[in-house]
Chimera marker file (.cmm) of the C-alpha trace (Angstrom):
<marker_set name="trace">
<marker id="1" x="12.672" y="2.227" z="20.194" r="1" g="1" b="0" radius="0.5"/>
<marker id="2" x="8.732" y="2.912" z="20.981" r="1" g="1" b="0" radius="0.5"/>
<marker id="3" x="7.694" y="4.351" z="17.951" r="1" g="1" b="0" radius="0.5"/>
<marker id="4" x="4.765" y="3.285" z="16.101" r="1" g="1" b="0" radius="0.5"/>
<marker id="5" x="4.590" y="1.885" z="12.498" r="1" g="1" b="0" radius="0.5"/>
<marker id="6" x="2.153" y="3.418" z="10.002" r="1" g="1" b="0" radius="0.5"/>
<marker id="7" x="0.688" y="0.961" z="8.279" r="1" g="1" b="0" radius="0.5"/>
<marker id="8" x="-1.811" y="2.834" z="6.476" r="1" g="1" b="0" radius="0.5"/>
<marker id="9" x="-2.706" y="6.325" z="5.672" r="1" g="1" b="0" radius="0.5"/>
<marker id="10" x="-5.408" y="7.584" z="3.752" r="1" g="1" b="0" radius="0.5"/>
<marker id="11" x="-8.178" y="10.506" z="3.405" r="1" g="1" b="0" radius="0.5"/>
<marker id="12" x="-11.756" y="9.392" z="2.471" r="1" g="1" b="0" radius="0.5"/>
<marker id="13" x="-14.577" y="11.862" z="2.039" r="1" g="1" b="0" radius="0.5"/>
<marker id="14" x="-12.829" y="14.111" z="4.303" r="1" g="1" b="0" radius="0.5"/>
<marker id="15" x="-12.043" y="11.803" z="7.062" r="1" g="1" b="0" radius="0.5"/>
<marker id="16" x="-7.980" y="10.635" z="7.445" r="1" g="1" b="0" radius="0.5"/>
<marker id="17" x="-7.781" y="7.138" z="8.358" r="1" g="1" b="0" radius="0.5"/>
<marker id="18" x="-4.681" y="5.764" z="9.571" r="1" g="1" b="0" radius="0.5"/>
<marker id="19" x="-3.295" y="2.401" z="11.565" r="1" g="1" b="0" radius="0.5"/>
<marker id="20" x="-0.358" y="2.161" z="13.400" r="1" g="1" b="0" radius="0.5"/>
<marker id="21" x="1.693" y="-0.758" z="14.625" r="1" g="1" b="0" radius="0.5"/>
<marker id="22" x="2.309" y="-0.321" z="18.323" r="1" g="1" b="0" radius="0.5"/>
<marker id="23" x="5.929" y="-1.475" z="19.572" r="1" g="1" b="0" radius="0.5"/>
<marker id="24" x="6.760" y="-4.811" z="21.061" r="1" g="1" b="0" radius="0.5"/>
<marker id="25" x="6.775" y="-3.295" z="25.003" r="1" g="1" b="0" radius="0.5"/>
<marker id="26" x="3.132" y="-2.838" z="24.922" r="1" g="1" b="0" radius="0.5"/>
<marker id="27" x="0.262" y="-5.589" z="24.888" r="1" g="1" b="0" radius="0.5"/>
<marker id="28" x="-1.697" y="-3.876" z="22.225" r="1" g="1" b="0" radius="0.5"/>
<marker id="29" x="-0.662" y="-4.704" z="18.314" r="1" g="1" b="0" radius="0.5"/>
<marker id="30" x="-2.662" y="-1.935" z="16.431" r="1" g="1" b="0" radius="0.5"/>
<marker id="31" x="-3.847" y="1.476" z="16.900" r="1" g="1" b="0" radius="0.5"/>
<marker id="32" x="-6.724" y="2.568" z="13.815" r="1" g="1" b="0" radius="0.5"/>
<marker id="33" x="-7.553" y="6.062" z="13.961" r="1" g="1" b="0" radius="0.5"/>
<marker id="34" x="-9.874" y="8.127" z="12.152" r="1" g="1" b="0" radius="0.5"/>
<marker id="35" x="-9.325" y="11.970" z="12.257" r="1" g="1" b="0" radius="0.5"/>
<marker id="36" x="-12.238" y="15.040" z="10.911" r="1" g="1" b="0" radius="0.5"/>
<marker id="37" x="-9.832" y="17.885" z="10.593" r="1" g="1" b="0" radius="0.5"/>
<marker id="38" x="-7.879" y="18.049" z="14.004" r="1" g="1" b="0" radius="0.5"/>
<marker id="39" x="-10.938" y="16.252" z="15.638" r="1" g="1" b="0" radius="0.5"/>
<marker id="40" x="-10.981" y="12.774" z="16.687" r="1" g="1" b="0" radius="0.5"/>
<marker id="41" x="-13.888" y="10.434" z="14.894" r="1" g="1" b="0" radius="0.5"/>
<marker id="42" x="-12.378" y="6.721" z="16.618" r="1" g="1" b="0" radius="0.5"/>
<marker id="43" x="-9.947" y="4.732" z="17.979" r="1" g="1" b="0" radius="0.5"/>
<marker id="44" x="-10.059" y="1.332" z="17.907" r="1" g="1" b="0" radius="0.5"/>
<marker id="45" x="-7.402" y="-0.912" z="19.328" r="1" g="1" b="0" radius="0.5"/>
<marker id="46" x="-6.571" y="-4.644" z="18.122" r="1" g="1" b="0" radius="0.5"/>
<marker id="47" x="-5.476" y="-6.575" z="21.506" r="1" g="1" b="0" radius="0.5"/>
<marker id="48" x="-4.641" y="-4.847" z="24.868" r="1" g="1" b="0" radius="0.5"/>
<marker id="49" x="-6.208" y="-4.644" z="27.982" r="1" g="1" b="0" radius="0.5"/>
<marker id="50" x="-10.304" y="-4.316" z="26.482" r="1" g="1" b="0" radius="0.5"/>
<marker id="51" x="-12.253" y="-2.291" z="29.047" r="1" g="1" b="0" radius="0.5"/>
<marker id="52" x="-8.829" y="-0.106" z="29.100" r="1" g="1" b="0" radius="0.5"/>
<marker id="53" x="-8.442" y="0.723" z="25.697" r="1" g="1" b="0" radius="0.5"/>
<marker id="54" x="-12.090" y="0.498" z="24.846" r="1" g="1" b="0" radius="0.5"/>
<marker id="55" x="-12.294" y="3.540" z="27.351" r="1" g="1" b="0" radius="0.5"/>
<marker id="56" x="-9.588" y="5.252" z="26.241" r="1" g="1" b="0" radius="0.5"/>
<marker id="57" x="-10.912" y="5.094" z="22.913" r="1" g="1" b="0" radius="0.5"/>
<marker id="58" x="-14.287" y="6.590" z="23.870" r="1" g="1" b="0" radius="0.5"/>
<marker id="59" x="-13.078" y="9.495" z="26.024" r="1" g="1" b="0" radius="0.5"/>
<marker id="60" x="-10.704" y="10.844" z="23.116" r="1" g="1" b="0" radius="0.5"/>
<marker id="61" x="-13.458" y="10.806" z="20.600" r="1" g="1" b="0" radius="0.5"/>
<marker id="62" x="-14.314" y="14.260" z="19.431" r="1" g="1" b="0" radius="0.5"/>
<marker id="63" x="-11.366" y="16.076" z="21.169" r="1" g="1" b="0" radius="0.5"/>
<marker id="64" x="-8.658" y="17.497" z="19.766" r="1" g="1" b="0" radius="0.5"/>
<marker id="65" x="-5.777" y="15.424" z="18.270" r="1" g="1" b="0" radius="0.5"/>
<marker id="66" x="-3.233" y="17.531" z="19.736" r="1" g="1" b="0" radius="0.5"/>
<marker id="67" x="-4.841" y="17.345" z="23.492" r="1" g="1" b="0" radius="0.5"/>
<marker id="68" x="-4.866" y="13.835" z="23.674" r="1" g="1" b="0" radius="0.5"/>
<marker id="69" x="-1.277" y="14.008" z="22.591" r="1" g="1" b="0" radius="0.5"/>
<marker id="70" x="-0.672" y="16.171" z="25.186" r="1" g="1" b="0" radius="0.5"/>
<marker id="71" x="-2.289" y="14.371" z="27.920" r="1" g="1" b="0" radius="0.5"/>
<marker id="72" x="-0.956" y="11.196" z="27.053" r="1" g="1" b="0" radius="0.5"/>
<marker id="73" x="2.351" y="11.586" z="25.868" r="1" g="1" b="0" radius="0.5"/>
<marker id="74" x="4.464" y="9.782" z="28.548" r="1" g="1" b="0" radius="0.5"/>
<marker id="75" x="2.492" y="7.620" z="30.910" r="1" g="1" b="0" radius="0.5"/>
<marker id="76" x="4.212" y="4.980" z="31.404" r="1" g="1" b="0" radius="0.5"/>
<marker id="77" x="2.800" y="1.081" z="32.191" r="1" g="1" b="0" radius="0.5"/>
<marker id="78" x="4.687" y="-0.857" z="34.758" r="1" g="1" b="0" radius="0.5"/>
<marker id="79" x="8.213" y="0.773" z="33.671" r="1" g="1" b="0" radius="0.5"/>
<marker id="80" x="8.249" y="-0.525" z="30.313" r="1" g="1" b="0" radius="0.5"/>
<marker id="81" x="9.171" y="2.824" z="28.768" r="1" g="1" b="0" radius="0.5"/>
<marker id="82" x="5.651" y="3.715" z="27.235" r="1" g="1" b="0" radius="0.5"/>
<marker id="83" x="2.375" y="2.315" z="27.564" r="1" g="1" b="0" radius="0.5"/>
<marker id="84" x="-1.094" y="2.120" z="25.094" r="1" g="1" b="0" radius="0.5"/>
<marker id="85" x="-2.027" y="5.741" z="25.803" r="1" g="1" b="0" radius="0.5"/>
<marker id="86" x="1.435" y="6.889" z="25.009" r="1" g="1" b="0" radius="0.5"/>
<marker id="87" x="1.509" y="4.740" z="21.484" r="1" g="1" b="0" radius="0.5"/>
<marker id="88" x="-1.566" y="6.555" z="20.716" r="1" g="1" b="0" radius="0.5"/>
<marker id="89" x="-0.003" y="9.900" z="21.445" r="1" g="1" b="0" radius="0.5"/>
<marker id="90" x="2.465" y="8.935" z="19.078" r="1" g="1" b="0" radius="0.5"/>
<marker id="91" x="0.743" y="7.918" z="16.675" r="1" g="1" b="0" radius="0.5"/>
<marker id="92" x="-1.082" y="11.157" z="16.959" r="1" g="1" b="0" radius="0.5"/>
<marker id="93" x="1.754" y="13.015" z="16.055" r="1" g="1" b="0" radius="0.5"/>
<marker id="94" x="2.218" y="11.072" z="12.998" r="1" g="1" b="0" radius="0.5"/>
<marker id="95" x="-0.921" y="12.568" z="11.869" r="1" g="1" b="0" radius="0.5"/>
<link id1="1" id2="2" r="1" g="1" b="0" radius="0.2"/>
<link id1="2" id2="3" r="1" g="1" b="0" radius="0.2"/>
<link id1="3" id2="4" r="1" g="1" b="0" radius="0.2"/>
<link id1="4" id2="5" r="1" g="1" b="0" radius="0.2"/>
<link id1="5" id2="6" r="1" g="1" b="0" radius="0.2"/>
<link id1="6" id2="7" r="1" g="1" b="0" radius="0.2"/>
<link id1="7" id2="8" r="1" g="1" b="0" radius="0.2"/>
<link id1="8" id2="9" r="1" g="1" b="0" radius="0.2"/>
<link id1="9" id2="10" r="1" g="1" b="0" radius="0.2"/>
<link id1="10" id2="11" r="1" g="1" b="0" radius="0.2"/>
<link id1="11" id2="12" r="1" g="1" b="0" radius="0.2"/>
<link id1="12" id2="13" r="1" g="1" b="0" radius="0.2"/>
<link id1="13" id2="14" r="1" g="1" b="0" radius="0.2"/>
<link id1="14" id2="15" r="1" g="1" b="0" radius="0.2"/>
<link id1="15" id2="16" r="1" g="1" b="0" radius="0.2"/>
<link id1="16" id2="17" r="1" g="1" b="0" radius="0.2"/>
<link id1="17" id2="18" r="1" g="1" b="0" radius="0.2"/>
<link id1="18" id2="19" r="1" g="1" b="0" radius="0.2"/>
<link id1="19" id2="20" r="1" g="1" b="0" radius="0.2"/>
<link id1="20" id2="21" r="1" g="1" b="0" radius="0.2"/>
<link id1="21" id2="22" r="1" g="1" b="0" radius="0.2"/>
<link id1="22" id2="23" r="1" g="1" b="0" radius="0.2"/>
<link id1="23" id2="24" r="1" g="1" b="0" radius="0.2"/>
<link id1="24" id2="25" r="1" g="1" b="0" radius="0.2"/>
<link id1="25" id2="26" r="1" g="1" b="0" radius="0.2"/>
<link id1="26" id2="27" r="1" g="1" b="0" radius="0.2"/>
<link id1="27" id2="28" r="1" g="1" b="0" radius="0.2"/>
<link id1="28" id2="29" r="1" g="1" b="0" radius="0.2"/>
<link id1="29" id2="30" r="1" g="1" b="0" radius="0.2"/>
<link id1="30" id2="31" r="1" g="1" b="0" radius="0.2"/>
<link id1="31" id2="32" r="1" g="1" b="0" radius="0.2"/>
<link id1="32" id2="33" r="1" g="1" b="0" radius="0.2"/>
<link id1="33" id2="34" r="1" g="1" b="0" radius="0.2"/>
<link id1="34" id2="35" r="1" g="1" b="0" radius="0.2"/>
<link id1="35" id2="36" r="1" g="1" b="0" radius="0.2"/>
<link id1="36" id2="37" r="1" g="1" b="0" radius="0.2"/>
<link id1="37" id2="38" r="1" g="1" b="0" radius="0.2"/>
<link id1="38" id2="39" r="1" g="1" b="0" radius="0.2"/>
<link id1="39" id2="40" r="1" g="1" b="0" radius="0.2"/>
<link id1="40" id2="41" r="1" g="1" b="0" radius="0.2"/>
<link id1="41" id2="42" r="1" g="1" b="0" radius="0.2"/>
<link id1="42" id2="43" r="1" g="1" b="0" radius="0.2"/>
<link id1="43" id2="44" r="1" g="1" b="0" radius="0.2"/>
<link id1="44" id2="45" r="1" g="1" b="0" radius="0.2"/>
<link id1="45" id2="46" r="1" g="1" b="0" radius="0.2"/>
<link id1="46" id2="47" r="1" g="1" b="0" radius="0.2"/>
<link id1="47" id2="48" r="1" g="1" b="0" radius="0.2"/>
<link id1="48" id2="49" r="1" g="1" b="0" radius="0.2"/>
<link id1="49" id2="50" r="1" g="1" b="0" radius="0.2"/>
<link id1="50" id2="51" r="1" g="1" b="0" radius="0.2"/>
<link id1="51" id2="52" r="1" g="1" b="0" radius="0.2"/>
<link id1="52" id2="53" r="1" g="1" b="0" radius="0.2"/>
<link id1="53" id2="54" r="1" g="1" b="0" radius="0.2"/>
<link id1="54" id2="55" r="1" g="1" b="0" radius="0.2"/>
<link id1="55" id2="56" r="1" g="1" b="0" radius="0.2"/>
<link id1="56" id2="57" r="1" g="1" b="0" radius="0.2"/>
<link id1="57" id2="58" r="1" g="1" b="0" radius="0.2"/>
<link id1="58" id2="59" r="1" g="1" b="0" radius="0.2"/>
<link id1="59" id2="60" r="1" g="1" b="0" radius="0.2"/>
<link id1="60" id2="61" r="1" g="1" b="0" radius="0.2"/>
<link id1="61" id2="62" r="1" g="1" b="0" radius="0.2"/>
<link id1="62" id2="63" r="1" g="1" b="0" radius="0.2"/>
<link id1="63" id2="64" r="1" g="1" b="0" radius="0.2"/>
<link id1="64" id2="65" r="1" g="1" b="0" radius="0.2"/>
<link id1="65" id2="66" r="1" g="1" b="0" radius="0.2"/>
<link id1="66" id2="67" r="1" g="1" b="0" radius="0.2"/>
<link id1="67" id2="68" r="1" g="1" b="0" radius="0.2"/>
<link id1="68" id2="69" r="1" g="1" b="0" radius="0.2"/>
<link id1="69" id2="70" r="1" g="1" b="0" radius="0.2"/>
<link id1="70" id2="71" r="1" g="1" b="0" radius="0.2"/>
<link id1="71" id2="72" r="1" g="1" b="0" radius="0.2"/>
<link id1="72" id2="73" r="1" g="1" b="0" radius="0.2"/>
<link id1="73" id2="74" r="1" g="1" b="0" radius="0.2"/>
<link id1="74" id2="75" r="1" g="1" b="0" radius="0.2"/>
<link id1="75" id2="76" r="1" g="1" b="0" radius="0.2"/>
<link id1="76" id2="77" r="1" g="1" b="0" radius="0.2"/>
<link id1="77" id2="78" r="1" g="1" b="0" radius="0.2"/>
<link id1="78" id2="79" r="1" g="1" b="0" radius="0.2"/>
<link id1="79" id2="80" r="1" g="1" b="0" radius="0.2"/>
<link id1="80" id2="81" r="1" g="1" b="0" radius="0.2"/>
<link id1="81" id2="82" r="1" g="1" b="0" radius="0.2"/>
<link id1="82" id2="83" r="1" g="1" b="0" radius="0.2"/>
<link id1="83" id2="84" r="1" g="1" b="0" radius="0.2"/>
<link id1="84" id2="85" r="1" g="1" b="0" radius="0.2"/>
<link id1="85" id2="86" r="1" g="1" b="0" radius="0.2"/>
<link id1="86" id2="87" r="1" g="1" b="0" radius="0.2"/>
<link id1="87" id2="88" r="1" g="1" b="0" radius="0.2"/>
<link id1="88" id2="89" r="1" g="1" b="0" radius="0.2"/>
<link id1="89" id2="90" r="1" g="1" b="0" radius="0.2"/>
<link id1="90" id2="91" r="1" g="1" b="0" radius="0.2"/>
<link id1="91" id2="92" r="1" g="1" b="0" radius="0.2"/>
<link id1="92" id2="93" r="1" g="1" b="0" radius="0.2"/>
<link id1="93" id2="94" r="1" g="1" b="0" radius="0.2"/>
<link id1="94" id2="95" r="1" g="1" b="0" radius="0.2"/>
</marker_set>
């Protein structure tokens, strides 16, 4: 019911690029993510709250995919069942 979509997937130069459509509950559409190994390069979100997601995006770059997807997994924006962090987690685990 909240999953994301891959749209894309592929590995250039040793970076894994990916894009995910986000489901209909939250107010972002797209989640592109750029992985180095288990390391995160970007995130870049199409629509969504900007300052939110633009600061999202710049705290998670050059941790670890799979502690972002453990800090995020779960929160939840004004009880819609998942939130922009939380389609990032998922997408994460995609990954």
């Amino acid at each position: 019911m909240f999953e994301v979509t891959k749209i894309y997937d592929i590995t250039e130069g040793g970076v894994r690029k990916a894009g995910f459509r986000t489901c209909e509950a939250v107010c972002s559409e797209q989640i592109d993510i750029e992985l180095e190994g288990e390391t995160i390069r970007s995130v870049r979100y199409t629509k969504g709250c900007h300052g939110n997601t633009q600061g999202l995006s710049r705290l998670c770059v050059g941790m670890k995919k799979d502690e972002v997807v453990a800090r995020l997994s779960g929160i939840d924006c004004k009880a819609r069942g998942t939130s922009c962090p939380d389609q990032l987690a998922r997408a994460l685990k995609q990954m």
